[in-house]
Backbone as ProteinMPNN parsed JSONL, in Angstrom:
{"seq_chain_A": "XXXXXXXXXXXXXXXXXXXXXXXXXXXXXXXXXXXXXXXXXXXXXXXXXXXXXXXXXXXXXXXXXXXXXXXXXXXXXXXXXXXXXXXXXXXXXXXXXXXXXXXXXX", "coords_chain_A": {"N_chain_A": [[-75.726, -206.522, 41.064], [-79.131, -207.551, 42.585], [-79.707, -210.052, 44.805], [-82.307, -212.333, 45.217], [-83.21, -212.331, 48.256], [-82.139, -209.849, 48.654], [-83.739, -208.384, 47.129], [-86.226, -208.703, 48.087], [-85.925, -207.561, 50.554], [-85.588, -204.788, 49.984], [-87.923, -204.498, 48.843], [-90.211, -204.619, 50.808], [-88.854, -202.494, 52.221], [-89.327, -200.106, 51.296], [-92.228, -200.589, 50.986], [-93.19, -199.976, 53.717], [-91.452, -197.299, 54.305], [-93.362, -196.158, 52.54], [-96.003, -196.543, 52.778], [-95.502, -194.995, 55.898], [-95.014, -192.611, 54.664], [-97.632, -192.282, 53.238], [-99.369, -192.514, 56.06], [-98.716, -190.161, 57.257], [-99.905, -188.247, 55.294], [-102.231, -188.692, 55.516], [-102.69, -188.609, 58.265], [-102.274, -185.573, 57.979], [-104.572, -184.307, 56.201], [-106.475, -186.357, 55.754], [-109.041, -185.529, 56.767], [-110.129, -183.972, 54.616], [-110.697, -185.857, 52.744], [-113.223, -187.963, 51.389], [-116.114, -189.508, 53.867], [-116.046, -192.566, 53.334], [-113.558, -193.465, 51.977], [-112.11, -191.919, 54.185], [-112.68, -193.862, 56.589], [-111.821, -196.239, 55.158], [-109.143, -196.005, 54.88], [-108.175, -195.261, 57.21], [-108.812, -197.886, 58.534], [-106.632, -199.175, 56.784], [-104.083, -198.16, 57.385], [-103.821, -197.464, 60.24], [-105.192, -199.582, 61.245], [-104.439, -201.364, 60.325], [-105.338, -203.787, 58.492], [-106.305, -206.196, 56.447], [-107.097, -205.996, 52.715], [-109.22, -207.711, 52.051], [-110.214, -207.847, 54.615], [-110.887, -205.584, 55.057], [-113.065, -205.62, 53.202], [-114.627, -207.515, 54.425], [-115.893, -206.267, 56.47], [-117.026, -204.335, 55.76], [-118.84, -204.77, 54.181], [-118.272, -204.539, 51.269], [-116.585, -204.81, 48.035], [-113.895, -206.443, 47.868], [-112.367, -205.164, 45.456], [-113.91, -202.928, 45.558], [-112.587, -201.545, 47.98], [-109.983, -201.405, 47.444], [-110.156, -199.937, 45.165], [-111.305, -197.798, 46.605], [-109.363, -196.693, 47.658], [-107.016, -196.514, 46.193], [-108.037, -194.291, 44.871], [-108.058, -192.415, 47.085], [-105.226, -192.43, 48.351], [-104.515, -190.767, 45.866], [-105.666, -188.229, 45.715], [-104.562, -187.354, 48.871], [-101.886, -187.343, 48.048], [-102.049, -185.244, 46.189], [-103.522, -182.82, 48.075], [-100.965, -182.391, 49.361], [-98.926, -182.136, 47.13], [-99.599, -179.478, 46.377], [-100.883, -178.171, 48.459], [-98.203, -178.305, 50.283], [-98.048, -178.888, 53.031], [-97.077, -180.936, 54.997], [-93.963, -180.69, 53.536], [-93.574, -178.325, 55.021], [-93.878, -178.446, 57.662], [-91.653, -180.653, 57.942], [-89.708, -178.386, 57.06], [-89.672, -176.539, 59.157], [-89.056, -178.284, 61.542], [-86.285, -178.72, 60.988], [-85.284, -176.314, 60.724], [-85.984, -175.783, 63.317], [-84.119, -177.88, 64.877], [-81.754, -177.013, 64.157], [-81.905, -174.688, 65.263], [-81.81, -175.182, 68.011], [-79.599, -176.34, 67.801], [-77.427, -174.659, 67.596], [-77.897, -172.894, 69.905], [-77.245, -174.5, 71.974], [-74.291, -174.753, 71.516], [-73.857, -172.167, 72.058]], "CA_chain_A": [[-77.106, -206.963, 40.927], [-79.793, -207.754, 43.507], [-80.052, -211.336, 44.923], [-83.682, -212.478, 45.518], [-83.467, -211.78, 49.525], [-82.124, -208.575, 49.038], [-84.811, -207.444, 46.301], [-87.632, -208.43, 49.101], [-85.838, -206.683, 51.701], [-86.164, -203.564, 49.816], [-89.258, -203.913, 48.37], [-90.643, -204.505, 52.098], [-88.649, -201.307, 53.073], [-90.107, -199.889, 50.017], [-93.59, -200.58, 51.095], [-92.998, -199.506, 54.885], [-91.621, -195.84, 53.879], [-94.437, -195.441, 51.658], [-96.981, -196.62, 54.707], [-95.326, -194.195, 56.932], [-95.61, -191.422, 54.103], [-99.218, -192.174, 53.328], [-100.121, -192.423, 57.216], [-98.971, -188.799, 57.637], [-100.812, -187.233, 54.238], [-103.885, -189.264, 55.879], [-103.27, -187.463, 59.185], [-102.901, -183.917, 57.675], [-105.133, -184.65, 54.769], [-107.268, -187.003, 56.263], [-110.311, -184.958, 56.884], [-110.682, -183.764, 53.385], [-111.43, -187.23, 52.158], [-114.917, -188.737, 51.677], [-116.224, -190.63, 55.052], [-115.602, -193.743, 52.844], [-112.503, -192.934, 52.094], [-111.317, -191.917, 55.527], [-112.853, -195.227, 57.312], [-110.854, -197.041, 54.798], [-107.582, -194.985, 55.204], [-108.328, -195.63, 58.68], [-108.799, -199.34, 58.42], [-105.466, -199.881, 56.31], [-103.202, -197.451, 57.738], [-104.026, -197.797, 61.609], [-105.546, -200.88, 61.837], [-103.428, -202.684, 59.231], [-106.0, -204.553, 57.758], [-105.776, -206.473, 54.614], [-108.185, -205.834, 51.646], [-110.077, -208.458, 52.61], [-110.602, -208.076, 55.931], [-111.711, -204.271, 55.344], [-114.162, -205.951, 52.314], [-116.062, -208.471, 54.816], [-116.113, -205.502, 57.624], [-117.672, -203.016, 55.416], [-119.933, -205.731, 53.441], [-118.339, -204.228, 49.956], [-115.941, -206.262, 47.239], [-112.104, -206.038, 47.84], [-112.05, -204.336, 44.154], [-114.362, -201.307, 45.896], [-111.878, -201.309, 48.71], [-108.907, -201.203, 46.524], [-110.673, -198.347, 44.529], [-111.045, -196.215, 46.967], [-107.84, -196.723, 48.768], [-106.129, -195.465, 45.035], [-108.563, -192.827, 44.935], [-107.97, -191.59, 48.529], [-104.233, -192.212, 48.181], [-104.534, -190.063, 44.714], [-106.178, -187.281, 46.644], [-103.612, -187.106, 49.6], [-100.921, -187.193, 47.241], [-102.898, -184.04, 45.149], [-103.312, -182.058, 48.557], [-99.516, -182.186, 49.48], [-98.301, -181.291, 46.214], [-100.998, -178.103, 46.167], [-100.924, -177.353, 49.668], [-97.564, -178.661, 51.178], [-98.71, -178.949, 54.709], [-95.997, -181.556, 55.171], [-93.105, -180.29, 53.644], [-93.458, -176.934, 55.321], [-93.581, -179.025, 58.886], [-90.549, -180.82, 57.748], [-88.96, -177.456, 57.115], [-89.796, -176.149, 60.237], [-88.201, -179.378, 62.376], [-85.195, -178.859, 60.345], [-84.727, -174.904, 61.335], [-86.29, -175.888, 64.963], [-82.848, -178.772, 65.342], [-80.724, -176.06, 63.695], [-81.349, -173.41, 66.442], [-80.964, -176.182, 69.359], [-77.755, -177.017, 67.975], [-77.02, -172.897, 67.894], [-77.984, -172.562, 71.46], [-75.957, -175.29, 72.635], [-72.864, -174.425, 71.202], [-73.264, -170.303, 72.44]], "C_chain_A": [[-77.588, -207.529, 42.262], [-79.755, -209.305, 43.495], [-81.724, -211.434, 45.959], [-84.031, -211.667, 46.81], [-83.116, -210.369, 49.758], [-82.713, -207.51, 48.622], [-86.307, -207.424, 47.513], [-87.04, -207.801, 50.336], [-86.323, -204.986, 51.467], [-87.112, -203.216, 49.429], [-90.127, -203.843, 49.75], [-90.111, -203.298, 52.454], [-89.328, -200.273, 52.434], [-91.713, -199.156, 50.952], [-93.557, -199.903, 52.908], [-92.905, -198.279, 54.589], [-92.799, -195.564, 53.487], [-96.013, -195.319, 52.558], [-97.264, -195.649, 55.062], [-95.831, -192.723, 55.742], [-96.728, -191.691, 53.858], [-99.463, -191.718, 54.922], [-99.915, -190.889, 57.7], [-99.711, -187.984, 56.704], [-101.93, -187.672, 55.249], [-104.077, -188.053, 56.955], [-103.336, -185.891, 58.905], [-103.863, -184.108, 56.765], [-106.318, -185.227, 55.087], [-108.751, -186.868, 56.023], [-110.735, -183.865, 55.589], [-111.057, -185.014, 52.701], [-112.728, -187.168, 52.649], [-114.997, -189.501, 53.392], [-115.597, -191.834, 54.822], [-114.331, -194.299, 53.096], [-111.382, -192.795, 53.145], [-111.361, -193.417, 56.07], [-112.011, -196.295, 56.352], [-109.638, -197.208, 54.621], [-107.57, -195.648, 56.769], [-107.913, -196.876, 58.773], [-107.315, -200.125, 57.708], [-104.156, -199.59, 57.224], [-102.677, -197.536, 59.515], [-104.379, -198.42, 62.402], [-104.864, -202.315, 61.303], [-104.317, -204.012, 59.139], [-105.78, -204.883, 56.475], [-107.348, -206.114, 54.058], [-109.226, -206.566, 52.184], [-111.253, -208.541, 53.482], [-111.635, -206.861, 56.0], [-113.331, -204.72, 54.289], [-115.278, -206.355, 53.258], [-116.331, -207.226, 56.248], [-117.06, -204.189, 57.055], [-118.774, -203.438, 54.688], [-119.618, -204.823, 51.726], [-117.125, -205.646, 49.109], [-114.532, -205.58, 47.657], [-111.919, -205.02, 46.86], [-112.195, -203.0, 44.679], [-113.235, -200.847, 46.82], [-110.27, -200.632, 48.293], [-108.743, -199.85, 45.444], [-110.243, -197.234, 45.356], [-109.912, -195.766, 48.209], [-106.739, -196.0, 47.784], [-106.464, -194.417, 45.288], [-108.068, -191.655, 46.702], [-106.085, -191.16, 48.57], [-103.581, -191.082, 47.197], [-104.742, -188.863, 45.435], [-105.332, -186.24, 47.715], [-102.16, -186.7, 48.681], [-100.906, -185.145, 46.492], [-102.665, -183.117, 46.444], [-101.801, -181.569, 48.633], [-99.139, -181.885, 48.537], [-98.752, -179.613, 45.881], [-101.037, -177.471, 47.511], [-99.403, -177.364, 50.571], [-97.257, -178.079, 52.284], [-97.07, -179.797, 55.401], [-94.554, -181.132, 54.797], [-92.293, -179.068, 54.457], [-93.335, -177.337, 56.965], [-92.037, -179.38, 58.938], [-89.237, -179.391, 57.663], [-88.719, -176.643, 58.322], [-89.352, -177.016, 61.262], [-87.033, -178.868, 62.019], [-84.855, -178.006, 60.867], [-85.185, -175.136, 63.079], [-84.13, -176.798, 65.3], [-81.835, -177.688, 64.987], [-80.868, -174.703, 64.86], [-80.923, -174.188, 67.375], [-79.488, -176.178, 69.468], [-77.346, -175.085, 67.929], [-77.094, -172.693, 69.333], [-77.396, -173.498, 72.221], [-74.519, -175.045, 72.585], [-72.613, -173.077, 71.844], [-72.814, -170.569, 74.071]], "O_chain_A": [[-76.757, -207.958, 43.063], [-79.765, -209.896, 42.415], [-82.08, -210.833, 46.973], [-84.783, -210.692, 46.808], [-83.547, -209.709, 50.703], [-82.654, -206.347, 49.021], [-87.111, -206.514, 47.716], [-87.862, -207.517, 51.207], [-86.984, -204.229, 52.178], [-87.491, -202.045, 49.44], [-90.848, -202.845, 49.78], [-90.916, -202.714, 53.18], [-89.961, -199.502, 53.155], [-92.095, -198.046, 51.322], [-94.399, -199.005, 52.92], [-93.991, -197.707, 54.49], [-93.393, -194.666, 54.084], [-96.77, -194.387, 52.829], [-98.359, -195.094, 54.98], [-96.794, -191.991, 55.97], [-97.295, -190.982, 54.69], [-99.759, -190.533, 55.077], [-100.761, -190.366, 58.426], [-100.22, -186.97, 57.181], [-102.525, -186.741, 55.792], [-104.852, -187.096, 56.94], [-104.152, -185.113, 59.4], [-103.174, -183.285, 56.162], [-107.323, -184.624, 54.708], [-109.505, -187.621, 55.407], [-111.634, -183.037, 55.734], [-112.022, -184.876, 51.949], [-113.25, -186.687, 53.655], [-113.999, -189.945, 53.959], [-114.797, -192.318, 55.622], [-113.964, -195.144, 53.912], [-110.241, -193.259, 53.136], [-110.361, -194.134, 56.049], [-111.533, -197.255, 56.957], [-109.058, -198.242, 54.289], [-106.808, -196.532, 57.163], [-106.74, -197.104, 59.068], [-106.951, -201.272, 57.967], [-103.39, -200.44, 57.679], [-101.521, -197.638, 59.927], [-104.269, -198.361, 63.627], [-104.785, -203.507, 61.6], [-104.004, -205.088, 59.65], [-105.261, -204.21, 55.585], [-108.394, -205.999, 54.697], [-110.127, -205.985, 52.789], [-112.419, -208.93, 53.405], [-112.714, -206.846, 56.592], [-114.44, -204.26, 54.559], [-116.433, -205.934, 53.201], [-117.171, -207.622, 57.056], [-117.627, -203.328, 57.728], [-119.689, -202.638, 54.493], [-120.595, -204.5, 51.05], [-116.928, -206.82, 49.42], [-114.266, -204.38, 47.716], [-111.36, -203.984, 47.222], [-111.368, -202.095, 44.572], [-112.809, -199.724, 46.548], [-109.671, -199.664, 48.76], [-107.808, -199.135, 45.084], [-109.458, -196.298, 45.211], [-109.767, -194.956, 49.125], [-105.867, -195.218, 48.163], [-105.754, -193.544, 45.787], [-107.892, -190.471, 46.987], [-105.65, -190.022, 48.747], [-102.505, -190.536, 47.441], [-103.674, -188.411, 45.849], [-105.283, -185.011, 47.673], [-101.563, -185.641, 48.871], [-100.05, -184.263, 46.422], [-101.649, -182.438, 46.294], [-101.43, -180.535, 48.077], [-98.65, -180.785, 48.796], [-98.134, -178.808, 45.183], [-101.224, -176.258, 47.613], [-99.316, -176.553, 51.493], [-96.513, -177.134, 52.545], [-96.22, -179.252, 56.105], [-93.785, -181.186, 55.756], [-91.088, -178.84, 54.566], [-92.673, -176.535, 57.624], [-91.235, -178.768, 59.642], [-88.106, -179.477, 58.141], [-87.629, -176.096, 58.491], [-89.184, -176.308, 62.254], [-86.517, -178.382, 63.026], [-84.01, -178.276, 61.719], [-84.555, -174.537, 63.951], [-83.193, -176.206, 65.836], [-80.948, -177.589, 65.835], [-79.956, -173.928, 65.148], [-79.748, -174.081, 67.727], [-78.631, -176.097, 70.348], [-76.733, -174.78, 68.952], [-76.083, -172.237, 69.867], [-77.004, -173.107, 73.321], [-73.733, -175.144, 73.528], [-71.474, -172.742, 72.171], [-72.365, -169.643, 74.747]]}, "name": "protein", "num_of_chains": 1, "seq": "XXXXXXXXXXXXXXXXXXXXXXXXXXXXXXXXXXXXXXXXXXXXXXXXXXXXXXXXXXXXXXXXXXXXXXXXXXXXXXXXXXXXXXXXXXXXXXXXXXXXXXXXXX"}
């Protein structure tokens, strides 16, 4: 069983991975979102703003912010499963390191 410090270590690593995977749907994905949407993708992801901060910068309520940060996240999520843009990169790194290491060894 988990002891307290080692449940917030992983829920912090947790929330980091999930970051880093959002911040790349955003960048392939990105520009199918609403303006809204994007500027608030933008604002979390690359400016690491809190709710808050993006609320009193955009003059809306945290709640709207929070909305459309699901919704946008929902979205990105939806392309990549329907288009995978990303996995098909990932697959292509994978066979790119796999010839390197072939042409090193010949």
């Amino acid at each position: 069983m988990l002891n307290l410090s080692q449940a917030v270590l992983l829920y912090k690593n947790m929330k980091v991975e999930e970051s880093v995977y959002l911040g790349k749907l955003f960048d392939a994905y990105g520009i199918l979102l609403s303006e809204r949407q994007q500027e608030i993708c933008q604002l979390v992801l690359n400016d690491d703003l809190t709710l808050s901060e993006i609320a009193l910068n955009l003059n809306i309520t945290r709640q709207a912010v929070l909305d459309g940060l699901n919704k946008a996240e929902k979205k990105l999520k939806w392309f990549e499963e329907n288009l995978g843009f990303l996995k098909q990169i990932a697959r292509l790194e994978e066979e790119n390191e796999r010839l390197k290491k072939t042409n090193k060894e010949e």
